[in-house]
N, C-alpha and C positions, 0 to 999 in steps of 0.2 A: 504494500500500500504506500501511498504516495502522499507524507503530512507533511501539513502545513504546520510550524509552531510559533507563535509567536511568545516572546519572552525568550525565543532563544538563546539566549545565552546568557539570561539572568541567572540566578540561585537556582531554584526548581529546574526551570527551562534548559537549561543545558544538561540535565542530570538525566529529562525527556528524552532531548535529543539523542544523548549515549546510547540509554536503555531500550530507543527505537531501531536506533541502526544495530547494534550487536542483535535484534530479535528481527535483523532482516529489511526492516522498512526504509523506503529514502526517503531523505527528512530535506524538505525547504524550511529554513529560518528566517525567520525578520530580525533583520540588522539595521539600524541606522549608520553605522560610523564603519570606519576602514578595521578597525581593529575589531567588532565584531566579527564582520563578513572574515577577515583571518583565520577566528579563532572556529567558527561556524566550519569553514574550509580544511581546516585541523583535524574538526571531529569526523569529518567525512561528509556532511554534507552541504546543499546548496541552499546560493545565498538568495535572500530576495529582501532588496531595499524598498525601508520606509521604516514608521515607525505608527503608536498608536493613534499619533492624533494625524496621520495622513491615513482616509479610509479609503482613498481609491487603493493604496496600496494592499489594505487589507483585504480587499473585495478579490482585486486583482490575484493576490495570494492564494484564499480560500477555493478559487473558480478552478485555479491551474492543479490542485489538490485532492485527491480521493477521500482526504476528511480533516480537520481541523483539530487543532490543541491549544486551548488561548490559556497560558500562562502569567501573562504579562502582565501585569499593577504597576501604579508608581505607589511606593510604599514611603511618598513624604506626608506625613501623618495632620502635619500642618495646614495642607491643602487637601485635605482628605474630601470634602466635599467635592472639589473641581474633578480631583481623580477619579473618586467613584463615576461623576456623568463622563468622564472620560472613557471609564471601563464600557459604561454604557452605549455609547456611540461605536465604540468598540465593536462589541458583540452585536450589534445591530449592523453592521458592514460585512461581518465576518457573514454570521447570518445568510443576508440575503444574498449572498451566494451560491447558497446550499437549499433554497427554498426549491421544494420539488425533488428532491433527489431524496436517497435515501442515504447520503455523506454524513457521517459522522460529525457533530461538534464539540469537542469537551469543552465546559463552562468552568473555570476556577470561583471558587467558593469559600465561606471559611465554619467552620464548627465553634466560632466563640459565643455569640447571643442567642444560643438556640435551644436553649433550656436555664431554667431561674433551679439551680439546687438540686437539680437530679442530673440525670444521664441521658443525652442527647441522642436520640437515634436517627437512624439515615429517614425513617419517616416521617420526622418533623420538618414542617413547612418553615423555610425565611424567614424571619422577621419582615413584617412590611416598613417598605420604605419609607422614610420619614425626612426631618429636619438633624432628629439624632442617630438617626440610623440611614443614611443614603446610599449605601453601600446595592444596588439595583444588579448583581449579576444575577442571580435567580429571579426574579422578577422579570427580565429582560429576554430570557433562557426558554421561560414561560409564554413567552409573549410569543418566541418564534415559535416553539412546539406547536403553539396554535397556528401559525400558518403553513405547517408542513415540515419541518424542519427537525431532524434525527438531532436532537439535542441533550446532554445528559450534563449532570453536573458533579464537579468532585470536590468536595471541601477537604481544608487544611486544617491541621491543627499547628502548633509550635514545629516548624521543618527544622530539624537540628544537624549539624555534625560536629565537626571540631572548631568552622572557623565561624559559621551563623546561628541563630535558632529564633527564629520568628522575634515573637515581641520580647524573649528575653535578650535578645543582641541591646535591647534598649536599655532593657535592668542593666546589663554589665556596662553600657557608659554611662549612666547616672551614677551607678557605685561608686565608678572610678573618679565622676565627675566631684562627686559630694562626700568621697571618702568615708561612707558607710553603705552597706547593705539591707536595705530594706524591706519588710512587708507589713502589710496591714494587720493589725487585730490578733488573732492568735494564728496566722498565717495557712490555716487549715484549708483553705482554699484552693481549688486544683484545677491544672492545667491537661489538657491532654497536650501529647505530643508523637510525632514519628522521626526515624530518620531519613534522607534525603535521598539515600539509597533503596529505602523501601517505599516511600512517594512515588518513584520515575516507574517502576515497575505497574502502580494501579493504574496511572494515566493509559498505559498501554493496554492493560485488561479492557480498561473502559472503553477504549477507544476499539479494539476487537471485539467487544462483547455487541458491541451497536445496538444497546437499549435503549432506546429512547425514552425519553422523560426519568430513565435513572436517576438516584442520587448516591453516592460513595460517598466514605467516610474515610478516611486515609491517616487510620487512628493507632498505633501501637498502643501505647499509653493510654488510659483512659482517662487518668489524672495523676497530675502530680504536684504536692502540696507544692504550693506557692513559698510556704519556709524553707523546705529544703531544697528549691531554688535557690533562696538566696543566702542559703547557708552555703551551698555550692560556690557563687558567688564573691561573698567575704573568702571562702575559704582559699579560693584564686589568685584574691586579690591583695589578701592578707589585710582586709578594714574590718571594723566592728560588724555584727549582724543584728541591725536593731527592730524592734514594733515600733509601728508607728501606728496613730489614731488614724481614721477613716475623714477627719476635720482637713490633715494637715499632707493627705495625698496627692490635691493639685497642687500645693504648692512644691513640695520634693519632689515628685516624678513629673511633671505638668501633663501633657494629656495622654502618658499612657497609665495617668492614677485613674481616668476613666474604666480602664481595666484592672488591676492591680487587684482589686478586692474581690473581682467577681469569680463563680466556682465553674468554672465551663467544662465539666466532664462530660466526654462523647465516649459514644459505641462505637466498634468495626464489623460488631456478629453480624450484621446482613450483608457486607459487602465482603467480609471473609466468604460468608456462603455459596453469593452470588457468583461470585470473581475467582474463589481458589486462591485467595491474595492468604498470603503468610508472613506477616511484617518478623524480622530475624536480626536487624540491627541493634546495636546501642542505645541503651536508654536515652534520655536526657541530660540526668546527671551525670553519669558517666563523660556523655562529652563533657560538657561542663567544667568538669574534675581533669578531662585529658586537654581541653583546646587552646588553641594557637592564642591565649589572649593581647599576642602584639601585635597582633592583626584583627583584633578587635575594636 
């Protein structure tokens, strides 16, 4: 098969691309810059310039493609609203591409607001879009399903290895920035997480399975307390590991104390079933405890 990915050569996106070509398939990537299309050409496959906010590129991409894997985010958190309709515009290019056909689209996703205190499963609906919530890839996903379109979606939880891990890459420079380690309350709050090498693998399930309206969960972890993150953390870094109140989280972490205190544990049992998926990597803390943190 012949995919399109875009985020090629991001974090997740390039880890895609490996796991697609060693399982046979040739991969088009979307590169903006010289040193993508390089590094894209590295892994073995082909380039195709543009980026998210040019959508003839993306149209043009998806068309020339037997099924699609949109990776891509800007994960500046600060502009998060722009990004999210960005993402949207996005998927809506990609999209109409594939309308009529029976091409593949995988929709990236994430497992953080999809359960208040329990355990998330792949059958829980999105949060609807909001002012605090804009975040519109499943909504968008949705939209095409209904006009024809083989579209399924894969959420994320904390994508770790040694030298990333989702929103905890943020914990680790506010540590460092503020010289302690923090968490909210009695810290009991839990994160799911996978690693990066068991991520690239589902993408490709999903994308062979060609379920449409699917949802995956791309969970090893189902939680992991939020303390001994950052006990991991301090322990790296060698700072204090203090509690903090719930008052005084926007002002030490600023907006990822939006997160900080909340318990986001997901499930993988359906998409283990579904998929055959066997997540086999390193924990969380483990990396944590083993990563490059100079390159953090």
């Amino acid at each position: 098969m012949r995919v399109f990915v875009t985020g090629a050569t991001g974090f997740v996106g390039s880890a895609v691309v490996h796991e697609l070509i060693n399982a046979g398939h040739q991969v088009l990537g979307l590169a903006r810059g010289d040193a993508g299309a390089k590094s894209l050409i590295a892994a073995g496959a082909q380039v195709h310039r543009g980026d998210l906010e040019d959508l003839e590129s993306l149209r043009s991409g998806a068309a020339a493609a037997d099924g699609v894997i949109h990776t891509a985010f800007n994960h500046d958190f600060s502009k998060f609203a722009a990004n999210c309709e960005m993402d949207r515009r996005a998927i809506e290019a990609l999209g109409a591409a594939l309308v009529g056909s029976d091409r593949p689209l995988i929709v990236t996703s994430g497992t953080g607001l999809l359960g208040a205190n329990r355990v998330a499963t792949e059958e829980d609906a999105a949060p609807p879009v909001s002012a605090s919530y804009p975040r519109a890839s499943e909504a968008t996903a949705a939209s095409l399903a209904a006009q024809g379109v083989n579209v399924s979606v894969v959420r994320l939880p904390q994508v770790h290895d040694r030298v990333k891990q989702g929103l905890v890459t943020y914990a680790v420079a506010i540590a460092r920035e503020k010289g302690v380690s923090a968490y909210i309350g009695d810290g009991l709050n839990r994160w799911p997480a996978v690693h990066l090498l068991d991520a690239a693998p589902l993408y490709r399930l999903a994308l062979e399975k060609r379920s449409a309206g699917a949802r995956y969960h791309a969970v090893a972890e189902e939680g992991v307390p939020v303390r001994e993150i950052a006990e991991a953390i301090g322990r790296s870094l060698k700072v204090p590991v203090v509690s903090m109140s719930a008052e005084k989280a926007g002002e030490h972490f600023g907006w990822l104390g939006m997160f900080a205190g909340f318990d986001m544990r997901a499930s993988s049992a359906l998409t283990q079933k579904r998929l055959g998926w066997r997540p086999t990597g390193p924990g969380l803390i483990s990396d944590l405890d083993n990563m490059r943190y100079s390159q953090a």
